[in-house]
C-alpha positions in Angstrom: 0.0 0.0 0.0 1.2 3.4 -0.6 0.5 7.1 0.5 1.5 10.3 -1.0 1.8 13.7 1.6 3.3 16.7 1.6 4.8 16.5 4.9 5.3 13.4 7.4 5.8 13.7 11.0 7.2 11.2 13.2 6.1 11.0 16.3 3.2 12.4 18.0 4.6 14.0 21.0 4.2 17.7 21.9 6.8 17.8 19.3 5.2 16.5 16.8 1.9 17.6 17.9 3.2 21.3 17.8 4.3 20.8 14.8 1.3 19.6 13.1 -0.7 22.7 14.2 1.8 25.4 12.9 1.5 23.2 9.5 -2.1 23.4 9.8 -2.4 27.3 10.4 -1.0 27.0 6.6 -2.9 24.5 5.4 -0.4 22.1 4.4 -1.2 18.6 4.3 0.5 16.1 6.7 0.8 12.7 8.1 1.6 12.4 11.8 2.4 8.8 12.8 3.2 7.7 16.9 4.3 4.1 17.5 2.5 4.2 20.6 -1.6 3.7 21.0 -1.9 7.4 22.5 -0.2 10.7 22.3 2.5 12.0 24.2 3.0 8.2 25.6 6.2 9.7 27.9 3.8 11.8 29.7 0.8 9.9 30.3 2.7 6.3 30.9 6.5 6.9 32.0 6.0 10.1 34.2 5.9 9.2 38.1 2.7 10.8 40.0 4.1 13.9 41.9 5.4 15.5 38.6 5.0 19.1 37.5 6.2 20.9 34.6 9.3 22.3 36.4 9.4 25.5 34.4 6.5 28.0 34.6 3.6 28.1 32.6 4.6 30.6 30.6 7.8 28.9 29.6 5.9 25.9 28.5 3.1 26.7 26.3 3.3 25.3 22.9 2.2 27.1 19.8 -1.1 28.7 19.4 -2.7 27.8 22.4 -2.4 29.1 25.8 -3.4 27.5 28.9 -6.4 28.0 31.0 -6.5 31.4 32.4 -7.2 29.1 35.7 -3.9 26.7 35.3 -1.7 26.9 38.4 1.8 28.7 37.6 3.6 24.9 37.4 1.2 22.8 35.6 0.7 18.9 37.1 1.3 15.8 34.9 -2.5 15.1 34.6 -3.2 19.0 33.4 -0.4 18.8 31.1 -1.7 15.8 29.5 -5.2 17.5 29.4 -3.9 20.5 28.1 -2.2 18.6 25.3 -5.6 16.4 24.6 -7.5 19.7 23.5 -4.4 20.9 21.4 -5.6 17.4 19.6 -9.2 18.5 19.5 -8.7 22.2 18.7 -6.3 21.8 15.6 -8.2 18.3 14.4 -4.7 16.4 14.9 -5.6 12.9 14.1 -2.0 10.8 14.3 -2.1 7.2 13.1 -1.2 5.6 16.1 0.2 1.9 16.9 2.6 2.9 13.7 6.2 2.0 13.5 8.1 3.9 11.3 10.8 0.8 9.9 12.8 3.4 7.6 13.1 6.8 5.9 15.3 6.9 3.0 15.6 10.0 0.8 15.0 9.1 -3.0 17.4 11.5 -4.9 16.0 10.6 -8.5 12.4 11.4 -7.2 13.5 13.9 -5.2 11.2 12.7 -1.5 11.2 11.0 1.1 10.4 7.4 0.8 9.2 5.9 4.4 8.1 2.6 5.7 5.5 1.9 8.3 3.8 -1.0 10.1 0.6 -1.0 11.4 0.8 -2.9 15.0 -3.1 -3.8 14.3 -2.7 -5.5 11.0 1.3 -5.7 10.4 0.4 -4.5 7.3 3.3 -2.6 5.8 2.7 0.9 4.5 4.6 2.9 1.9 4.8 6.9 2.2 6.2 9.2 -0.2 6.6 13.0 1.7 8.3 16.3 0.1 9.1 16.3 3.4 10.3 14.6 6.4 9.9 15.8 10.4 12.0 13.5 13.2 9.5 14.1 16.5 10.4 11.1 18.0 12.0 12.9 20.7 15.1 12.7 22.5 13.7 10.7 25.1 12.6 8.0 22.6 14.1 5.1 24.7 15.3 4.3 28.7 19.3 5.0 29.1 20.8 2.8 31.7 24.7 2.8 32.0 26.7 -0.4 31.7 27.7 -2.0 35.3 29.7 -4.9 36.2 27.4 -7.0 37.9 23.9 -5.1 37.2 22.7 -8.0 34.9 22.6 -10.7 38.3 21.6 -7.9 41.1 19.6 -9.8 43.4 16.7 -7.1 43.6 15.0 -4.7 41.7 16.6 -2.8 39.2 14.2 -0.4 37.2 14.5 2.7 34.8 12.4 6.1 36.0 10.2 5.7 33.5 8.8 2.9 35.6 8.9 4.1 38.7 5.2 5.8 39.6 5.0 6.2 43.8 7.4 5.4 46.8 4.5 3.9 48.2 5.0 0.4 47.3 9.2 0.9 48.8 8.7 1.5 52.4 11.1 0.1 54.6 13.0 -0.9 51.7 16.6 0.1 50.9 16.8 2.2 47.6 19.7 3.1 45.5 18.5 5.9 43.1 21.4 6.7 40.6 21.6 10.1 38.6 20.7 13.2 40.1 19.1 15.2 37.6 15.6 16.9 38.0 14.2 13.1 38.0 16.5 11.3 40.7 16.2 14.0 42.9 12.7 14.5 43.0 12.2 10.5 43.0 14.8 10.2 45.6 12.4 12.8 47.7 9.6 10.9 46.9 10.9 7.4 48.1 12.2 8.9 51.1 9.2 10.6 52.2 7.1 7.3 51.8 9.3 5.8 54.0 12.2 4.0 52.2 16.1 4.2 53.0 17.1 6.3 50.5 20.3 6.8 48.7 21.5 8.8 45.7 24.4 8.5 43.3 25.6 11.9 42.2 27.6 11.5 39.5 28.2 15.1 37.6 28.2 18.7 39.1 25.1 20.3 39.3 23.5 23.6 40.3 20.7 23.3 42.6 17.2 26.1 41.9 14.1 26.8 43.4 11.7 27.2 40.7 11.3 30.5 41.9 14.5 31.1 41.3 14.7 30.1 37.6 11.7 31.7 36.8 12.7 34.9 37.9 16.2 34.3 35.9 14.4 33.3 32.9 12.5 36.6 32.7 15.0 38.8 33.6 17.4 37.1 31.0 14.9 38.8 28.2 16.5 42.0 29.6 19.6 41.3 31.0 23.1 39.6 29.6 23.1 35.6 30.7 26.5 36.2 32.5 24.9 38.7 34.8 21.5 37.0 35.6 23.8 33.8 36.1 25.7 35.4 39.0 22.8 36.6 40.4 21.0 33.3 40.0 24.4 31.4 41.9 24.2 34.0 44.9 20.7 33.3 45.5 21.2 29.7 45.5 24.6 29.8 47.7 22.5 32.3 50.1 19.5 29.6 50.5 20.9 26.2 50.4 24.5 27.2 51.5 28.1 25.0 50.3 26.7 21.9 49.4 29.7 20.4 48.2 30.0 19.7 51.6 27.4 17.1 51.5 28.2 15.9 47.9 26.8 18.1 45.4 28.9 20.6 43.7 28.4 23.3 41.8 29.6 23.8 37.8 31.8 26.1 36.7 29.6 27.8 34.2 26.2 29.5 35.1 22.7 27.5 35.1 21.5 29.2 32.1 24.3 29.5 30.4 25.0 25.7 30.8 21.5 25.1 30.0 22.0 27.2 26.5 25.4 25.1 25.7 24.7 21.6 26.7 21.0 21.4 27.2 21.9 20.3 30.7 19.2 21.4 33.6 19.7 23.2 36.4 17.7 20.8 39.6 14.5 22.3 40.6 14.6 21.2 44.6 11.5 20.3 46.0 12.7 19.3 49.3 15.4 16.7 48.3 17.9 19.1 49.3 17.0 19.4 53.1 16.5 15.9 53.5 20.1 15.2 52.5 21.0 17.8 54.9 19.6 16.0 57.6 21.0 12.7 56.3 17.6 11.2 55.0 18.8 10.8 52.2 22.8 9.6 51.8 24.5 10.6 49.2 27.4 8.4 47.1 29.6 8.3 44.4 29.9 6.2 41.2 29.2 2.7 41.2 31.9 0.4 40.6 30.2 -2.7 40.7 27.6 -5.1 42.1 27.8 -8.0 43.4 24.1 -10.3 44.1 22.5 -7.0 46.4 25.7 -5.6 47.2 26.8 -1.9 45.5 30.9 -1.3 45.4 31.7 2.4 45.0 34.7 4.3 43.4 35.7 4.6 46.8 35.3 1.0 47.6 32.4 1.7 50.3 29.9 -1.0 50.2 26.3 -0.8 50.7 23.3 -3.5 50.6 20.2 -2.5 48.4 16.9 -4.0 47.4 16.1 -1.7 44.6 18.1 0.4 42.5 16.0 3.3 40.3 18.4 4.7 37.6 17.3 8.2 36.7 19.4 8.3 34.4 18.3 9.9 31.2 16.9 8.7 27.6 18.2 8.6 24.0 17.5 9.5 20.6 16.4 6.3 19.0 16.1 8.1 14.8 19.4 6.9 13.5 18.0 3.2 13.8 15.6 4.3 11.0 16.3 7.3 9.6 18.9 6.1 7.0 20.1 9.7 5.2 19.9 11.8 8.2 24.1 12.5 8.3 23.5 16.2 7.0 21.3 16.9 10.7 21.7 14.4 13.3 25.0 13.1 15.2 26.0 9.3 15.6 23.5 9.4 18.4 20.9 10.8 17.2 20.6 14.7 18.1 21.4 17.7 16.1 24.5 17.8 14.6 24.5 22.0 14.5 24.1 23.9 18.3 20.9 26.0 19.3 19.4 27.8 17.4 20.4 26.3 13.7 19.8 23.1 14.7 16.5 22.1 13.2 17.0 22.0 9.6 19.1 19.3 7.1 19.3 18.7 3.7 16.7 17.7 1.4 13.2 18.9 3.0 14.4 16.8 6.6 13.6 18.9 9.9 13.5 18.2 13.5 11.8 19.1 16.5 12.3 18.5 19.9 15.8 17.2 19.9 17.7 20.4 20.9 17.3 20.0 24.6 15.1 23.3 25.4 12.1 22.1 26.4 8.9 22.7 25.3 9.6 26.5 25.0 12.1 25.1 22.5 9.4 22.5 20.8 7.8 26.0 20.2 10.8 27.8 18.2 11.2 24.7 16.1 8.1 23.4 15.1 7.3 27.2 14.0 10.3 27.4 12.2 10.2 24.3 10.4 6.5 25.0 9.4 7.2 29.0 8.2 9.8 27.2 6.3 7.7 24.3 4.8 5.3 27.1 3.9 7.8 29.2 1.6 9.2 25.8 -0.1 5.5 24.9 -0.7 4.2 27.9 -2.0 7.0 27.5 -4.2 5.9 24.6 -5.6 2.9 24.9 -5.8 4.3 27.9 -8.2 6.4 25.7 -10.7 3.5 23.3 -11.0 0.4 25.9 -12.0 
């Protein structure tokens, strides 16, 4: 079988999704396919209870649609996920879900993009031909866990984040949560306030926020030069949690929104984790050289018994596995090859969106770019054929 559109999106996302209404406001035809059986399948199925968009509402709003003039300033999971169901509605997105997308490979003698998809329902394989091609399979398209001599036999429970939903079902248990970005810190709370012997692996410098905190250097940052508003932002965190490097967590060399702009790397948003480890709730350790049955080894050859282990530790861009003449955008793992902003445009009518590590403020920038720029390719077309 075979199907002819103008644009094909992959992934149905808030990527994807975004994407698809700035296409529509044009009235270009697409296709928007999601392996999954839902839409935005990260937030609805691999998001533990007690999130919240960590970022203010105004920072995450994507394209032509605010939120309810009701919404609380940090939206919950649940209204996110609402939120994102009447962006469906409003712009008529209709993804085909329970789609695979096997391969993308651009046809230079037909100039487009030639794609192959299986329907979960029927296995039937389905051929589409696109002037072009949108990767919004996001860059948390698959669970990250590092290599660990030993993990493979650990005698207990070893999950990814994206599993983990409550501390309820941990009490009493000892827990080994390793990574300690915004989601091993917050799960590490979690755990330790239903009651589980908590422990965290920090691995990598990090600064430490309140949300308060970023949202005020976010704003000003409109205004103000990065390297000032940084320094601002650092004495406001040394002046309310203190020298934690004292307790294990030290601060980066470059600024939280600075480092945010060059790596994509977060600042943590504390929710309480923070005074916790102060009062030795929560322990905090270094990398793990190996395990052995239940036992964890550290670099510094301390030892330590666990039941459950919860690595927090990121997510990866699965494209390259079927995107097969993607070299002119994406790296040898899958993310933009080119830095913010120039990042969400290759060769030969392919775009992506999502992948740049901005969140959904940056979802925003590129799914209005790569739809303005559709637009003027299209119209061009459409030119050279009337």
């Amino acid at each position: 079988m075979e199907e002819h559109t103008i644009v094909l999106i992959v992934g149905a996302g808030p990527a994807g999704l975004a994407t698809a209404a700035c296409l529509a406001q044009f009235s270009i035809p697409y296709v928007i396919m999601e392996r999954e059986d839902c839409s935005a399948s990260l937030w609805r199925n691999r998001a533990y209870d007690r999130l919240k968009l960590h970022l203010a509402k105004e920072f995450c709003e994507i394209p032509h649609m605010s939120y309810p003039a009701d919404a609380p300033t940090y939206i919950p999971k649940d209204q996110f996920v609402k939120y994102l169901d009447s962006y469906i509605e409003r712009f008529d997105i209709q993804p085909k879900y329970n789609t695979a997308i096997k391969s993308c490979t651009y046809d230079e003698g037909k100039e487009c993009w030639i794609s192959l998809a299986c329907d979960a329902a029927t296995s039937r394989v389905v051929m589409y031909k696109s002037k072009f091609l949108v990767v919004a399979s996001g860059e948390n398209s698959a669970a990250n866990i590092p290599v660990i001599p030993g993990l493979h036999d650990f005698a207990g429970e070893a999950i990814h984040s994206s599993l983990y939903k409550s501390g309820t079902a941990y009490s009493g248990k000892n827990v080994l949560v390793v990574g300690c970005g915004n989601s091993g810190m917050e799960v590490a709370y979690d755990l330790a306030t239903h009651g589980a012997n908590t422990s965290i692996v920090v691995r990598s410098q990090v600064h430490v926020m309140t949300k308060e905190i970023i949202r005020f250097g976010m704003t000003l940052v409109q205004h103000t030069p990065v390297n000032a508003v940084d320094d601002l932002l650092v004495r406001m965190s040394k002046f309310l949690f203190g020298d934690l490097s004292k307790h294990g967590i030290v601060r980066p060399e470059t600024g939280p929104l600075l480092l945010k702009e060059k790596t994509g790397r977060s600042a943590v948003i504390d929710v309480g984790t923070v005074g916790l480890i102060k009062k030795g709730t929560i322990k905090v350790l270094g990398n793990i050289s190996k395990i052995n049955g239940n036992v964890v080894e550290f670099e510094d050859k301390k030892e330590s018994s666990f039941d459950v282990i919860v690595f927090a530790t990121g997510y990866k861009s699965m494209a390259n596995t079927w995107l097969k003449n993607g070299e002119s955008m994406l790296n040898n793992d899958g993310l933009p090859k080119k830095e913010f902003p120039n990042h969400w445009k290759g060769a030969n009518g392919l775009y992506c969106a999502g992948l740049a590590r901005r969140g959904l403020a940056g979802i925003a920038i590129d799914a209005k770019n790569i739809a303005n720029d559709i637009l003027s390719s299209y119209d061009m077309h459409r030119c050279e054929t009337n």
